[in-house]
PDBQT receptor file of N, H, CA, C and O in Angstrom, charges set to zero:
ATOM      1  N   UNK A   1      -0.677  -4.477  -1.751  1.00  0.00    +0.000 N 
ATOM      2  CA  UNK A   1       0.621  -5.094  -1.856  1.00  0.00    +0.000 C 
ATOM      3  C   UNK A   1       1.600  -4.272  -1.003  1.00  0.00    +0.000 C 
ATOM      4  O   UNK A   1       1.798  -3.063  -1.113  1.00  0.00    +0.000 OA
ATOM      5  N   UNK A   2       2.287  -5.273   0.023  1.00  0.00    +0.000 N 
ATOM      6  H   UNK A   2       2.126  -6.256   0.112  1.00  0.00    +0.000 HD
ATOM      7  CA  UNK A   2       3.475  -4.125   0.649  1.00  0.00    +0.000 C 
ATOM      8  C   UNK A   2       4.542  -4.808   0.559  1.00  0.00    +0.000 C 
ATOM      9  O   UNK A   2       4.774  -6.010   0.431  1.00  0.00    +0.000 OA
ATOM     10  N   UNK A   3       5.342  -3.626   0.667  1.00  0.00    +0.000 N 
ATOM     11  H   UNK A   3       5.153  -2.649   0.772  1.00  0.00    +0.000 HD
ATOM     12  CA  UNK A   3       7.575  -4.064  -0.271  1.00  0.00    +0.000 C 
ATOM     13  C   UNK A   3       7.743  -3.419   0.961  1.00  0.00    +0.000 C 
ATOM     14  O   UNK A   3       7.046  -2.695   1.671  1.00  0.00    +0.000 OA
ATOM     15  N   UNK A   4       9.272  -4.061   1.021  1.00  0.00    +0.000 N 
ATOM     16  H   UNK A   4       9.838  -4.649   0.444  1.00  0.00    +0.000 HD
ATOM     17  CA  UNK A   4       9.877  -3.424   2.015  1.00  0.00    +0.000 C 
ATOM     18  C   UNK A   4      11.046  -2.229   1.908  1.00  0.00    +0.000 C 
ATOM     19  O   UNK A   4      12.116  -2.771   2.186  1.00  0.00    +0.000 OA
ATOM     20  N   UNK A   5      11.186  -1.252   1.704  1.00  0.00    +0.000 N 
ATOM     21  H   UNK A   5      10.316  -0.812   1.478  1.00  0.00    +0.000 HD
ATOM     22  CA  UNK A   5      12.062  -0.155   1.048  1.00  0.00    +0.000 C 
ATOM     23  C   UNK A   5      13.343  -0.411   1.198  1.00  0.00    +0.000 C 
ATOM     24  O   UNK A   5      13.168  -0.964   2.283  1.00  0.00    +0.000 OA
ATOM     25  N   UNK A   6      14.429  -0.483   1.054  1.00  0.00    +0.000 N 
ATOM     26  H   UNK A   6      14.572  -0.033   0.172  1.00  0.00    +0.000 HD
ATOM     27  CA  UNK A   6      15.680  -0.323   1.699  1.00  0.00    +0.000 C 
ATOM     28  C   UNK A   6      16.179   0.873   2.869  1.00  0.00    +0.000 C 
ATOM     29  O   UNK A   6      17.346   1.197   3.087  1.00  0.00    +0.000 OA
ATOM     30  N   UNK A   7      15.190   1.314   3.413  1.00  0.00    +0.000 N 
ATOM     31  H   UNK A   7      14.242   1.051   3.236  1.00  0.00    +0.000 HD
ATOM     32  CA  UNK A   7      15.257   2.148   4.613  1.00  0.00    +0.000 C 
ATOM     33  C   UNK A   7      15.114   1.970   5.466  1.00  0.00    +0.000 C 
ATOM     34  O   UNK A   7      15.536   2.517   6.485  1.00  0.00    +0.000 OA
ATOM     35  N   UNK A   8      13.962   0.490   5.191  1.00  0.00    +0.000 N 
ATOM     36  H   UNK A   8      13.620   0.045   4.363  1.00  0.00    +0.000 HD
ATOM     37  CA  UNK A   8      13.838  -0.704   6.237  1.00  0.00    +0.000 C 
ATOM     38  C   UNK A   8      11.937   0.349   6.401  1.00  0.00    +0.000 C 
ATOM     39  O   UNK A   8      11.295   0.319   7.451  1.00  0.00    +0.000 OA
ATOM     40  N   UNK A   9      11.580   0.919   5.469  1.00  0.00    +0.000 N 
ATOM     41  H   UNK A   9      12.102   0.944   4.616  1.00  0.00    +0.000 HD
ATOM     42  CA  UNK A   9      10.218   0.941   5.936  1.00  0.00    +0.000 C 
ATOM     43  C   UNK A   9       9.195   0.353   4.962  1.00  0.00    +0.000 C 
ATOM     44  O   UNK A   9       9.423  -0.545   4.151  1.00  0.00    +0.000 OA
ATOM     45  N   UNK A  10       8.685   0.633   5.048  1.00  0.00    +0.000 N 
ATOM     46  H   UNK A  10       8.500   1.362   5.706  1.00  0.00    +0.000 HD
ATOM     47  CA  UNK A  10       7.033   0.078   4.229  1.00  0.00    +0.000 C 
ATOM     48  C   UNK A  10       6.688   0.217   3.792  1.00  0.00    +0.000 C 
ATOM     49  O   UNK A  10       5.750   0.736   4.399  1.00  0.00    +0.000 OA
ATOM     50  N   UNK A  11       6.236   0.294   1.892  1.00  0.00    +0.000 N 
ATOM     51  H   UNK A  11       6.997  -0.127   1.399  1.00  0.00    +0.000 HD
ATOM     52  CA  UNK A  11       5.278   0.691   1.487  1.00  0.00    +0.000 C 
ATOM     53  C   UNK A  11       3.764   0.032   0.952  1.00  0.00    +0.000 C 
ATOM     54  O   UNK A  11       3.742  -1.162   0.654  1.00  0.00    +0.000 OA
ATOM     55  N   UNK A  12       2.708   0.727   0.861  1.00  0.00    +0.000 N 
ATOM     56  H   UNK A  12       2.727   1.697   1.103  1.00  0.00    +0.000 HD
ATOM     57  CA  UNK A  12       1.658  -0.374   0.489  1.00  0.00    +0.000 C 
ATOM     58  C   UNK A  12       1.244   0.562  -0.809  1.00  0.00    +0.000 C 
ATOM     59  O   UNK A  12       0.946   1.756  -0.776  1.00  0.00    +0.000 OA
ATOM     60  N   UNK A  13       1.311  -0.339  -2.001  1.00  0.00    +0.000 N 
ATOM     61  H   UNK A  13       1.553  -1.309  -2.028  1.00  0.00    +0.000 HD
ATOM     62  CA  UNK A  13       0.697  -0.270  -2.742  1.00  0.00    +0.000 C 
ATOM     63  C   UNK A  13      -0.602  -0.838  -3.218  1.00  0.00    +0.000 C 
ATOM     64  O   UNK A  13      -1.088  -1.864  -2.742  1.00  0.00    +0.000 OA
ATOM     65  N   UNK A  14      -1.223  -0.038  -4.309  1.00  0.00    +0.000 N 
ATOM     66  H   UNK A  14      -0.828   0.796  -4.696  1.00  0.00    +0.000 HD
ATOM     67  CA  UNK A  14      -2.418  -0.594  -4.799  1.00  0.00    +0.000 C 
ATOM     68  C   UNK A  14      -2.214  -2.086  -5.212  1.00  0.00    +0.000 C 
ATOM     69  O   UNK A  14      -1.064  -2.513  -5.319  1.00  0.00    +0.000 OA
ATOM     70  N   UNK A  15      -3.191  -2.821  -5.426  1.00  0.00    +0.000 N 
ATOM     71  H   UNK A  15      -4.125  -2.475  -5.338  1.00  0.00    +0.000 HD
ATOM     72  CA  UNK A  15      -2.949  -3.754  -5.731  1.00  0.00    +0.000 C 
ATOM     73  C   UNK A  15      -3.612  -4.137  -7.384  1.00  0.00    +0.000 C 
ATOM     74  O   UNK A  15      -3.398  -5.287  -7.769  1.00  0.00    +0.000 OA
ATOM     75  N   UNK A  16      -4.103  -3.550  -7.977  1.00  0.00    +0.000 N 
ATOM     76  H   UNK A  16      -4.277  -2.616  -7.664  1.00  0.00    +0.000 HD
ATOM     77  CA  UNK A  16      -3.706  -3.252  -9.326  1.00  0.00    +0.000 C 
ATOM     78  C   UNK A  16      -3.060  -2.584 -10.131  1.00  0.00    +0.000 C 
ATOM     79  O   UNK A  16      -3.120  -1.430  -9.706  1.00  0.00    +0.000 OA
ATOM     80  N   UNK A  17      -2.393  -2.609 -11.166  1.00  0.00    +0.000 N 
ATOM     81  H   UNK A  17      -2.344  -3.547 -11.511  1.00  0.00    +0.000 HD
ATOM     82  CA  UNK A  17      -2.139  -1.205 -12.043  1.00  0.00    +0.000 C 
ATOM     83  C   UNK A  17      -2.697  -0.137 -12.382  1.00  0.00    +0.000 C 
ATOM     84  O   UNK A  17      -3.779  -0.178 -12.968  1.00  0.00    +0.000 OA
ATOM     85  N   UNK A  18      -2.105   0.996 -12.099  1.00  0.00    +0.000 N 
ATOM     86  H   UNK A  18      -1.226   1.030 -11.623  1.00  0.00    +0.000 HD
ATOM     87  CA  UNK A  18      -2.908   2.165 -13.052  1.00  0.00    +0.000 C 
ATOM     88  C   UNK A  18      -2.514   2.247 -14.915  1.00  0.00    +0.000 C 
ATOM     89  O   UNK A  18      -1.537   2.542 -15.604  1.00  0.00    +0.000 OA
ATOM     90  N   UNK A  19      -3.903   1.801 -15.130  1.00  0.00    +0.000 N 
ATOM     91  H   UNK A  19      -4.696   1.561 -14.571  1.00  0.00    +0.000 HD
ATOM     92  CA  UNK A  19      -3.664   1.629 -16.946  1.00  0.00    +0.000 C 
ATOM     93  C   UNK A  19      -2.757   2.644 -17.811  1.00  0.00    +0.000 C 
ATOM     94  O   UNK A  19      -2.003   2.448 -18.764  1.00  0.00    +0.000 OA
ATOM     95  N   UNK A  20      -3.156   3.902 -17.047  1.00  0.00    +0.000 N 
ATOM     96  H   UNK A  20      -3.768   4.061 -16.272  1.00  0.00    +0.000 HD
ATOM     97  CA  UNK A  20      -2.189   5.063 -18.036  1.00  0.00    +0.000 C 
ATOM     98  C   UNK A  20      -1.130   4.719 -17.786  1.00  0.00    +0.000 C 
ATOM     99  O   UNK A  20      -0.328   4.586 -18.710  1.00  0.00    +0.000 OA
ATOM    100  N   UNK A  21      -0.752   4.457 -16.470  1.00  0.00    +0.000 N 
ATOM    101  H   UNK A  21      -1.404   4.566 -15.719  1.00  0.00    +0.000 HD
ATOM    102  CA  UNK A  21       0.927   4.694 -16.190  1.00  0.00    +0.000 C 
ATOM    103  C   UNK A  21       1.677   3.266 -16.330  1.00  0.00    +0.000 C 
ATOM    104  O   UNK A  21       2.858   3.237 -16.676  1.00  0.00    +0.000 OA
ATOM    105  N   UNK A  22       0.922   2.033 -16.038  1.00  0.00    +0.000 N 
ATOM    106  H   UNK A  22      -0.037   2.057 -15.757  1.00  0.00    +0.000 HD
ATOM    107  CA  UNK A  22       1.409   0.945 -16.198  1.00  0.00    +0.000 C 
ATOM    108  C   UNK A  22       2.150   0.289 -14.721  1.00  0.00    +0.000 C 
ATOM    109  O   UNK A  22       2.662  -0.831 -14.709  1.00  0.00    +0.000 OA
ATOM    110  N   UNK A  23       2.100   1.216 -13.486  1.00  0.00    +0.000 N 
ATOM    111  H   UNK A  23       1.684   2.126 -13.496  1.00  0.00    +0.000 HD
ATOM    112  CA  UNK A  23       2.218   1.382 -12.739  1.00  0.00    +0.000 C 
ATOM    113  C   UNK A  23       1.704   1.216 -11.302  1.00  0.00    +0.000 C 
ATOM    114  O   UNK A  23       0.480   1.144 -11.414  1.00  0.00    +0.000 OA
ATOM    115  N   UNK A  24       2.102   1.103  -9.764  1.00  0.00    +0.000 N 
ATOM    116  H   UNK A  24       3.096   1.161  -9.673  1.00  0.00    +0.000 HD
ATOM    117  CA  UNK A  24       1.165   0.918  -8.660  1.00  0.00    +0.000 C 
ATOM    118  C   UNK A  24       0.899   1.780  -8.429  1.00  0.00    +0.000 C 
ATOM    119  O   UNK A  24       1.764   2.548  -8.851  1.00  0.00    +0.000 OA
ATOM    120  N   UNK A  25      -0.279   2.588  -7.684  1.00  0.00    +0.000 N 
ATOM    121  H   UNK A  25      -0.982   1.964  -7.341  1.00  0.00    +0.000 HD
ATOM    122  CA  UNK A  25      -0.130   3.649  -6.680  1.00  0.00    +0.000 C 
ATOM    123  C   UNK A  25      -0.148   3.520  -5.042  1.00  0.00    +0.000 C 
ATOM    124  O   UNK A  25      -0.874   3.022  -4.183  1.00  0.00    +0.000 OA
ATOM    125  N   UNK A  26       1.436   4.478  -5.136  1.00  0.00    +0.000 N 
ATOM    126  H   UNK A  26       2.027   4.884  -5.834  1.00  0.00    +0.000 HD
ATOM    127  CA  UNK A  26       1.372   4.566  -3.481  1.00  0.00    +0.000 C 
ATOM    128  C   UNK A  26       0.354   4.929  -2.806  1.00  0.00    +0.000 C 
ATOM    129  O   UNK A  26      -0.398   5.885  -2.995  1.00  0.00    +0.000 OA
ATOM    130  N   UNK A  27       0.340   3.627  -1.491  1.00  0.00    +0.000 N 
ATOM    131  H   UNK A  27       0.951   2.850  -1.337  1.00  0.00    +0.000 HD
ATOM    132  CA  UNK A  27      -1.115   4.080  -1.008  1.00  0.00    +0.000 C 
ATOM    133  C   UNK A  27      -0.808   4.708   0.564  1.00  0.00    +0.000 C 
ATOM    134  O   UNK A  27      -1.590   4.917   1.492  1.00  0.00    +0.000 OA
ATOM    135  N   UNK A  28       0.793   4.932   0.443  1.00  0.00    +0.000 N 
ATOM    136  H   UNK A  28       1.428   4.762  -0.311  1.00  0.00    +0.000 HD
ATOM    137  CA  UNK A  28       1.257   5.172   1.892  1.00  0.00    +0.000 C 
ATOM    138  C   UNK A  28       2.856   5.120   1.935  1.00  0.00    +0.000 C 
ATOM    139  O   UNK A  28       3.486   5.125   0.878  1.00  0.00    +0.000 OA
ATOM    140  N   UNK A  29       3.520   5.069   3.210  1.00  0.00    +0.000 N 
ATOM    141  H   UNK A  29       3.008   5.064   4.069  1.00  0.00    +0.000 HD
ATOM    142  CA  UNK A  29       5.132   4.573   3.913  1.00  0.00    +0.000 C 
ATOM    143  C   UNK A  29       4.791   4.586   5.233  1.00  0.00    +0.000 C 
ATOM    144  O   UNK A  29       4.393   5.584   5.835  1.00  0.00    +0.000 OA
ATOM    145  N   UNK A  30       5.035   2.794   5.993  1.00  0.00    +0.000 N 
ATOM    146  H   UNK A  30       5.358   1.984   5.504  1.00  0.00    +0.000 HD
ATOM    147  CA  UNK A  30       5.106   3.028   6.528  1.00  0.00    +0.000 C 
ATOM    148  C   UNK A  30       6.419   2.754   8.110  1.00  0.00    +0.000 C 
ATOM    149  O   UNK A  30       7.593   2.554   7.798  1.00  0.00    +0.000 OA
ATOM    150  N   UNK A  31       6.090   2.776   9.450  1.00  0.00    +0.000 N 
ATOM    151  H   UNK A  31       5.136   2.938   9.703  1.00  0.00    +0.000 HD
ATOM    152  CA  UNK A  31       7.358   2.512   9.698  1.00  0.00    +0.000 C 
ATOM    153  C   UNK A  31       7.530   1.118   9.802  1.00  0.00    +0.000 C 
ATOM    154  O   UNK A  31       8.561   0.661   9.309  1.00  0.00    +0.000 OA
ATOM    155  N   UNK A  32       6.644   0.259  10.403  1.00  0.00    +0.000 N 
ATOM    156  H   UNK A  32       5.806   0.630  10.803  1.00  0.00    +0.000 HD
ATOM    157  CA  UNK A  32       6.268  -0.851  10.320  1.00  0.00    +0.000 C 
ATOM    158  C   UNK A  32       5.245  -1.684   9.851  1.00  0.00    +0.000 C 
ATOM    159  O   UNK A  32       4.082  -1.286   9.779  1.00  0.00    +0.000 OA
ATOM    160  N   UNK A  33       5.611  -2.869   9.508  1.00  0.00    +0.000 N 
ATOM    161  H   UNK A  33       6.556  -3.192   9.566  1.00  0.00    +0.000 HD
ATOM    162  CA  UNK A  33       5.047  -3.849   8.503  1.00  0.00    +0.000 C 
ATOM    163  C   UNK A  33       3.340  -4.066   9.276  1.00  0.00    +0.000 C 
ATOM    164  O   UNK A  33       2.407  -4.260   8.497  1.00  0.00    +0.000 OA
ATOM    165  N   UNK A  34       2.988  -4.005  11.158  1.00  0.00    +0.000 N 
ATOM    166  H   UNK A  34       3.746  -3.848  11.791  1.00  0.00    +0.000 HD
ATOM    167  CA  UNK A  34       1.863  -3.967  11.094  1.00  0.00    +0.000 C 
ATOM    168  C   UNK A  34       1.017  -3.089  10.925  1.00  0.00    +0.000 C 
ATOM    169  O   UNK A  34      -0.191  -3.218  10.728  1.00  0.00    +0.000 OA
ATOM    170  N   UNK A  35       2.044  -1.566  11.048  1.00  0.00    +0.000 N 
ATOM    171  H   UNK A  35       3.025  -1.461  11.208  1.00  0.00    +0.000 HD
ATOM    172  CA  UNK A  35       0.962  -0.151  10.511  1.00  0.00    +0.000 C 
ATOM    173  C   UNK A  35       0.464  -0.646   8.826  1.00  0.00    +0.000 C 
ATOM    174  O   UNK A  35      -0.664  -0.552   8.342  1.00  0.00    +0.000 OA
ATOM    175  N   UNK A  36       1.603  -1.134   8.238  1.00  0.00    +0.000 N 
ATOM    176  H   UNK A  36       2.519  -1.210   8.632  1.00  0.00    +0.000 HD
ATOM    177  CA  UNK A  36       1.087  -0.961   6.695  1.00  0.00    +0.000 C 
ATOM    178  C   UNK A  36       0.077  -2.408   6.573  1.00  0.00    +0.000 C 
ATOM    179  O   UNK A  36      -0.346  -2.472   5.419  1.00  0.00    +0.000 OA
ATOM    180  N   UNK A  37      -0.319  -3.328   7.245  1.00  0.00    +0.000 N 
ATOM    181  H   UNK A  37       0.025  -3.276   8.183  1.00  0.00    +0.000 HD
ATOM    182  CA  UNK A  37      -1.229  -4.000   7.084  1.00  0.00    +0.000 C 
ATOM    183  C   UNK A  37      -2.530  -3.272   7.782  1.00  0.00    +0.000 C 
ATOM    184  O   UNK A  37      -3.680  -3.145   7.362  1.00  0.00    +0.000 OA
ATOM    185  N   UNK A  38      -2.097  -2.972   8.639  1.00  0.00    +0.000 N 
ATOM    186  H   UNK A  38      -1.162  -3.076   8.981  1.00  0.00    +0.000 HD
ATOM    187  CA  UNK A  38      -3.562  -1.799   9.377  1.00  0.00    +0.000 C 
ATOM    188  C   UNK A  38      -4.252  -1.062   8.093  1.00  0.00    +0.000 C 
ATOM    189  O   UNK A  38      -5.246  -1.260   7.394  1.00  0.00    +0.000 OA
ATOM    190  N   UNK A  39      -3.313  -0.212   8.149  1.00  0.00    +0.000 N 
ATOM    191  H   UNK A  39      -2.506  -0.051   8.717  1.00  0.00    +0.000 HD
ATOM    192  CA  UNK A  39      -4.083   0.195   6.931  1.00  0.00    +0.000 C 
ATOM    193  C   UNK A  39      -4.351  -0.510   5.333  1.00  0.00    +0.000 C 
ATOM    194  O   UNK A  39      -5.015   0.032   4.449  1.00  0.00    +0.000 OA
ATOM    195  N   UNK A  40      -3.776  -1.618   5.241  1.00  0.00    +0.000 N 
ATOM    196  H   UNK A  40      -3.237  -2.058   5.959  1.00  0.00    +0.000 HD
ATOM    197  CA  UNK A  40      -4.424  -1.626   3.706  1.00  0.00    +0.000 C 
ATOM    198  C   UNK A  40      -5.928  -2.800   4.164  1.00  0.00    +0.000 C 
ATOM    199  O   UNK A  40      -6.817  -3.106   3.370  1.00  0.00    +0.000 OA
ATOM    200  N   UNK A  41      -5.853  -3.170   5.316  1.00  0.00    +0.000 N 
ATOM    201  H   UNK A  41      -5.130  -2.922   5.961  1.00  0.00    +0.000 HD
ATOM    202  CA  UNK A  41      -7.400  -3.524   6.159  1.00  0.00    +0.000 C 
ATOM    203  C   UNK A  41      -8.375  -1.900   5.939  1.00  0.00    +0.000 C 
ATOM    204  O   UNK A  41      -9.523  -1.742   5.523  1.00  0.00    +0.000 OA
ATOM    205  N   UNK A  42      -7.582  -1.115   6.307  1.00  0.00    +0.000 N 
ATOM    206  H   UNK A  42      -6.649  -1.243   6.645  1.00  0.00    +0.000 HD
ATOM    207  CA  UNK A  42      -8.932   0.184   6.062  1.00  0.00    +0.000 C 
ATOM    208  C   UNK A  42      -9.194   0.411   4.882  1.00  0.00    +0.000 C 
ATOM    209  O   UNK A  42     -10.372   0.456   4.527  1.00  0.00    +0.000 OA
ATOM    210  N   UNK A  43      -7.976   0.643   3.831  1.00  0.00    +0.000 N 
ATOM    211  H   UNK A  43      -7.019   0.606   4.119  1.00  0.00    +0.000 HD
ATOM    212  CA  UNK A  43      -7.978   0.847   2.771  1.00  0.00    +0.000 C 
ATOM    213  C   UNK A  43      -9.475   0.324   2.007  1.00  0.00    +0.000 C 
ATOM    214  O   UNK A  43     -10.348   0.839   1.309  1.00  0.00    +0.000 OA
ATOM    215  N   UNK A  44      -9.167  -1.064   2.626  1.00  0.00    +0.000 N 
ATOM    216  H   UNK A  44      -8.457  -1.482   3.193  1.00  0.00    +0.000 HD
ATOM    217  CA  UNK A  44     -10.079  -2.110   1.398  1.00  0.00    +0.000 C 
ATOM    218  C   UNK A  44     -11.591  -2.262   2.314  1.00  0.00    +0.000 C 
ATOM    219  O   UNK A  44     -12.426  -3.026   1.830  1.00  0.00    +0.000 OA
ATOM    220  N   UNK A  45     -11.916  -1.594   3.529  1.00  0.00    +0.000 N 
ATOM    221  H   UNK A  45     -11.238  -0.973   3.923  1.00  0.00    +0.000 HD
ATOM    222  CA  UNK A  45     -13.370  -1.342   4.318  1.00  0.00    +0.000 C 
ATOM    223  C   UNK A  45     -13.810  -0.361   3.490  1.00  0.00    +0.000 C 
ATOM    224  O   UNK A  45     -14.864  -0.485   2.866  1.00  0.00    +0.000 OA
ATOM    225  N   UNK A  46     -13.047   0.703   3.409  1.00  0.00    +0.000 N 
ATOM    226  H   UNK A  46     -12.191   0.804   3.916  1.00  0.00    +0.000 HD
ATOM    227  CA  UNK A  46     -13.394   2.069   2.855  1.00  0.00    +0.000 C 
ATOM    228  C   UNK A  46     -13.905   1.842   1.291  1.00  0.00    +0.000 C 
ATOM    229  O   UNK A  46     -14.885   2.401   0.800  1.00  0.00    +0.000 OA
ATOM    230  N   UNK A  47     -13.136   1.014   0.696  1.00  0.00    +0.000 N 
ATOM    231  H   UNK A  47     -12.339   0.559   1.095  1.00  0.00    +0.000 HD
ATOM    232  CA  UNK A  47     -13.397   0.669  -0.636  1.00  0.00    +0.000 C 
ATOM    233  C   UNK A  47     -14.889   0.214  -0.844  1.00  0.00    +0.000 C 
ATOM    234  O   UNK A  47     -15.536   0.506  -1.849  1.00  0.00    +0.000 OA
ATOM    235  N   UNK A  48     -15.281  -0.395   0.016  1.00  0.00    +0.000 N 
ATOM    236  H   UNK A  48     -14.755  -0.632   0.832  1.00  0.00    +0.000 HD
ATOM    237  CA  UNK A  48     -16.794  -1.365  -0.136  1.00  0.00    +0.000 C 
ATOM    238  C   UNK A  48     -17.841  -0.260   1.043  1.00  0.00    +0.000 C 
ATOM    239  O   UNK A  48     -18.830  -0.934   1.332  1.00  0.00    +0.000 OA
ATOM    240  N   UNK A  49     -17.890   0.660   1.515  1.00  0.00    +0.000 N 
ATOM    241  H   UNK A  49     -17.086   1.208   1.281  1.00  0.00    +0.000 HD
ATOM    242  CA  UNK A  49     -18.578   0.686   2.310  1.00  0.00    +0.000 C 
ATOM    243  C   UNK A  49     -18.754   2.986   2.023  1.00  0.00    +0.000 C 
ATOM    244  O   UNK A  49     -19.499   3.643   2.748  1.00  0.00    +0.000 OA
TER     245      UNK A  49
């Protein structure tokens, strides 16, 4: 999941909750919206492989 900060940058979060916290985890910031899709493409290779 990526939001856009009011700094005008990027963040990507997990895309589930963490159960303890109830919460996302940051999976990054970035400066632009196609770095933070770049990576949550690696994110989710890395996940399966």
């Amino acid at each position: 999941m990526i939001r856009k900060l009011k700094s005008g940058e990027y963040r990507l979060y997990s895309r589930k909750k963490d159960p303890r916290t109830n919460k996302r985890k940051n999976l990054g910031t970035f400066d632009s919206l196609d770095a933070a899709k770049k990576h949550e493409r690696d994110v989710q290779y890395f996940k399966r492989h």
